[in-house]
C-alpha positions as CSV (number, residue, x, y, z in Angstrom):
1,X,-5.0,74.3,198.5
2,X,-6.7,77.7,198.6
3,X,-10.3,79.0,198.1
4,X,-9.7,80.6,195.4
5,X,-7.6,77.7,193.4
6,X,-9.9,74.6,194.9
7,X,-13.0,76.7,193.0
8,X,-11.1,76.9,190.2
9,X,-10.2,73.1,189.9
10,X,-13.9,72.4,190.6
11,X,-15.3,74.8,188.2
12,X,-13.1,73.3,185.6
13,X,-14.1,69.7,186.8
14,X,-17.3,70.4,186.2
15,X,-16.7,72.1,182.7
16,X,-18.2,75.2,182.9
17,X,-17.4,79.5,183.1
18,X,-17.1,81.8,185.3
19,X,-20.7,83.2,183.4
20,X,-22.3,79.8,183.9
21,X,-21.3,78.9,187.5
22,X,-22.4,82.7,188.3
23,X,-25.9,81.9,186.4
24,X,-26.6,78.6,188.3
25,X,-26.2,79.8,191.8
26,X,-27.7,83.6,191.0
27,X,-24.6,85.8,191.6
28,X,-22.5,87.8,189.3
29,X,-19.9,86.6,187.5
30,X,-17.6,89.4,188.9
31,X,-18.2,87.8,192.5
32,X,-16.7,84.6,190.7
33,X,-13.9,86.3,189.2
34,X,-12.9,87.6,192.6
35,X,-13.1,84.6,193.9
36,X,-10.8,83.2,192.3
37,X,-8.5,85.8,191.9
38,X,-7.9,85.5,195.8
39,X,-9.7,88.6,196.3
40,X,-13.1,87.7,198.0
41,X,-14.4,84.7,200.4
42,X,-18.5,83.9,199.8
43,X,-21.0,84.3,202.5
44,X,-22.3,81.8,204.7
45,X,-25.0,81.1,202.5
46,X,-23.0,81.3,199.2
47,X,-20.4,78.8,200.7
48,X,-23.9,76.4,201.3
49,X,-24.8,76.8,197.9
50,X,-21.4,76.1,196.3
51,X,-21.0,73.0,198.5
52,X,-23.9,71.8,197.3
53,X,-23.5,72.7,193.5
54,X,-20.1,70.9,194.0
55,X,-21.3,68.3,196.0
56,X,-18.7,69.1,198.7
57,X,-18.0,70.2,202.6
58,X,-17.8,73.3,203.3
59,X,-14.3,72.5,205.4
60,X,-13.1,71.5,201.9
61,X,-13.9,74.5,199.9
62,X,-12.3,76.5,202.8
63,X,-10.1,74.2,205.3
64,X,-8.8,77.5,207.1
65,X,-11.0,80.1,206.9
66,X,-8.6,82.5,209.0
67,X,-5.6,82.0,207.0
68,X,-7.8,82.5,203.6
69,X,-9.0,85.7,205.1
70,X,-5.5,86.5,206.1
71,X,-4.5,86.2,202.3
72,X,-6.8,87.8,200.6
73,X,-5.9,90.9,202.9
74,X,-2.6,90.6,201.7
75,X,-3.9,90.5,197.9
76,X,-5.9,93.3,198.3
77,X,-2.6,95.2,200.0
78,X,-0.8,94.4,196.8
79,X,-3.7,95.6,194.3
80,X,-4.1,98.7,195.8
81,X,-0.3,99.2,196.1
82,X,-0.1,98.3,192.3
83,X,-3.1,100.5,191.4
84,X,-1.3,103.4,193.0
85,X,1.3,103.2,191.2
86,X,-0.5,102.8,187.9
87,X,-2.2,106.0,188.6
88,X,1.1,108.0,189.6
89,X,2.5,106.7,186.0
90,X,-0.1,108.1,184.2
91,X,-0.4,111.3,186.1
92,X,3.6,111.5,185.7
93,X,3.7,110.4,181.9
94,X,1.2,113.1,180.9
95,X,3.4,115.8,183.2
96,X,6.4,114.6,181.2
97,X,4.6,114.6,177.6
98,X,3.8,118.5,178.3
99,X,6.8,119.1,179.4
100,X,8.6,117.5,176.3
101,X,5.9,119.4,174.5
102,X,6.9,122.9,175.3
103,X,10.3,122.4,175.3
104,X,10.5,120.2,171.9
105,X,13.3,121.9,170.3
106,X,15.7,121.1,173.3
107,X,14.2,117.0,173.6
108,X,13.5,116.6,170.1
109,X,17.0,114.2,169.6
110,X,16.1,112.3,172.7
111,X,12.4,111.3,171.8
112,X,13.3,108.0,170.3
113,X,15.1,107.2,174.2
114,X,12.0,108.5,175.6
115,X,9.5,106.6,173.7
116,X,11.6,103.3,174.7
117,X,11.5,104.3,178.3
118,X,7.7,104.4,178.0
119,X,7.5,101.2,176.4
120,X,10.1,99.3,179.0
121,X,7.9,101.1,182.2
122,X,4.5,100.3,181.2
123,X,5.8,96.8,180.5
124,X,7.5,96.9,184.0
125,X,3.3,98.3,185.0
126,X,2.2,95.2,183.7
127,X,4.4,92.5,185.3
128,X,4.2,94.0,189.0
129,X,0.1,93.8,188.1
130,X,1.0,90.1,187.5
131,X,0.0,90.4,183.7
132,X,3.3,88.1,182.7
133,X,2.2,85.1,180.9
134,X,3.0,86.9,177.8
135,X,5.8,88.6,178.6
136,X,7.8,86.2,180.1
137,X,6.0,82.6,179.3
138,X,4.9,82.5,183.1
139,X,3.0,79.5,182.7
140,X,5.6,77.7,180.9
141,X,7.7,77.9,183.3
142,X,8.8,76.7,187.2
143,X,7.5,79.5,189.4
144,X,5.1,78.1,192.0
145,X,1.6,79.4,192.3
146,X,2.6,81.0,196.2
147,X,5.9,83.0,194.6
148,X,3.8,83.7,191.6
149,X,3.5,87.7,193.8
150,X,7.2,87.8,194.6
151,X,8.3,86.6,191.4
152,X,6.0,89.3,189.4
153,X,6.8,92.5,191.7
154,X,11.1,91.1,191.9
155,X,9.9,90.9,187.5
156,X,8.1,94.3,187.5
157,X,10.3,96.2,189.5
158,X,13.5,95.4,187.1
159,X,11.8,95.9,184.4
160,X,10.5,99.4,186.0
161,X,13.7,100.5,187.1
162,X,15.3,100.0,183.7
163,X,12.2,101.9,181.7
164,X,12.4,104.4,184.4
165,X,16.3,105.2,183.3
166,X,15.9,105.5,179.9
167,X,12.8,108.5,180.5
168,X,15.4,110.4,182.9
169,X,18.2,109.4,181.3
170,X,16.6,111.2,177.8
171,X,15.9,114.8,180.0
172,X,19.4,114.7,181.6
173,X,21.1,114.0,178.0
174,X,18.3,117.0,176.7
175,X,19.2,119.6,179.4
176,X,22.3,118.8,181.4
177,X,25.0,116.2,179.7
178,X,25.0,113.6,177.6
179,X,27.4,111.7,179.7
180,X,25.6,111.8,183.0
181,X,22.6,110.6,181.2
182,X,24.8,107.3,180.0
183,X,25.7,107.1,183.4
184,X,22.3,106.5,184.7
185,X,21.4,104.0,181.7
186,X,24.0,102.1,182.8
187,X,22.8,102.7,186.3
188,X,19.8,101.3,185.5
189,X,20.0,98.3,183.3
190,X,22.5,96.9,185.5
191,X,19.9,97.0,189.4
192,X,17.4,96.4,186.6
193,X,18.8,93.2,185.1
194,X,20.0,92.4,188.7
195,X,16.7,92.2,190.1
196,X,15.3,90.3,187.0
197,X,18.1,87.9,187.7
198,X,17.5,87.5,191.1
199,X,13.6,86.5,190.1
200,X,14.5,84.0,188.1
201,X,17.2,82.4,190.3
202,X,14.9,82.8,193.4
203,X,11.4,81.5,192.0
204,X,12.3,80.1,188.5
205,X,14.8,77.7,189.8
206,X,17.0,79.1,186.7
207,X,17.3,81.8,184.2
208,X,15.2,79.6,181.4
């Protein structure tokens, strides 16, 4: 079991927040948080005090201290990879809305694709951020806590891919043909929905 879900479990053993644990061995709450989002290891001394709060061994809070630090690397890769490409979204959404802006009379029959587009990528945003529980029931369903990355960037990326088609399939049907921007639609939907299937087949043992 990792650090971050073995502090977890005890936390919850022991019936109390985030806020409260944080309060009873003088550290911020944010520290906890990272914790246990498999973003941060404690200090020597921090590791002491939550053995003793817990009343356990340090080897069992962290059996492999290498391979812990080895993963949280790797989770900090990913949120920083996700984070850039949060930014570049919003830095390319507000590029496309003057765009559409100064040339409304040409895009104004393609704002309702557009504004679906949006909608479909920013929900694609939130599953490769891992923000799926209420999307797609995550914890309802089979997907292991160590495919719970792979499942939401396979998830994300689908869902991307197909939001992504509908915003350039709505300029190409506004300034070149209608067809070519059917084309890419279809395009789209189908790696999308391809990739989303592979997810589910991979880590959710199923479709449902």
């Amino acid at each position: 079991m990792e650090f971050s879900e073995k502090l977890k479990e005890l936390r919850n053993r022991k019936g109390i927040s985030q806020t409260k644990l944080a309060e009873e061995i003088h550290i911020s709450r944010s520290a906890v948080a990272k914790w246990e989002n498999g973003l941060g290891l404690p200090g020597e001394e921090s590791l002491r005090i939550l053995s003793e709060y817990f009343d356990v061994n340090i080897k069992e809070l962290i059996p492999d201290k290498e391979n812990e630090e080895s993963n949280i690397s790797k989770n900090k890769t990913i949120k920083n990879q996700q984070n850039i490409i949060t930014i570049l979204i919003v830095i390319i959404s507000f590029v496309l809305i003057y765009f559409i802006i100064s040339n409304i009379e040409k895009f104004k029959d393609q704002l309702g694709l557009f504004g679906l587009g949006i909608i479909i990528t920013v929900l694609g945003v939130f599953n490769l951020k891992g923000n799926i529980s209420s999307i797609h029931w995550y914890n309802r369903r089979k997907v292991t806590k160590e495919n719970q990355n792979k499942y939401c960037i396979a998830m994300g990326s689908g869902t991307l891919i197909i939001g992504l088609s509908f915003v350039i399939s709505s300029f190409v049907q506004a300034f070149i043909s209608i067809e070519t921007g059917a084309f890419i639609i279809v395009g789209g939907v189908l790696i999308g929905l391809a990739l989303m299937l592979y997810a589910q087949i991979k880590y959710n043992r199923g479709i449902f």
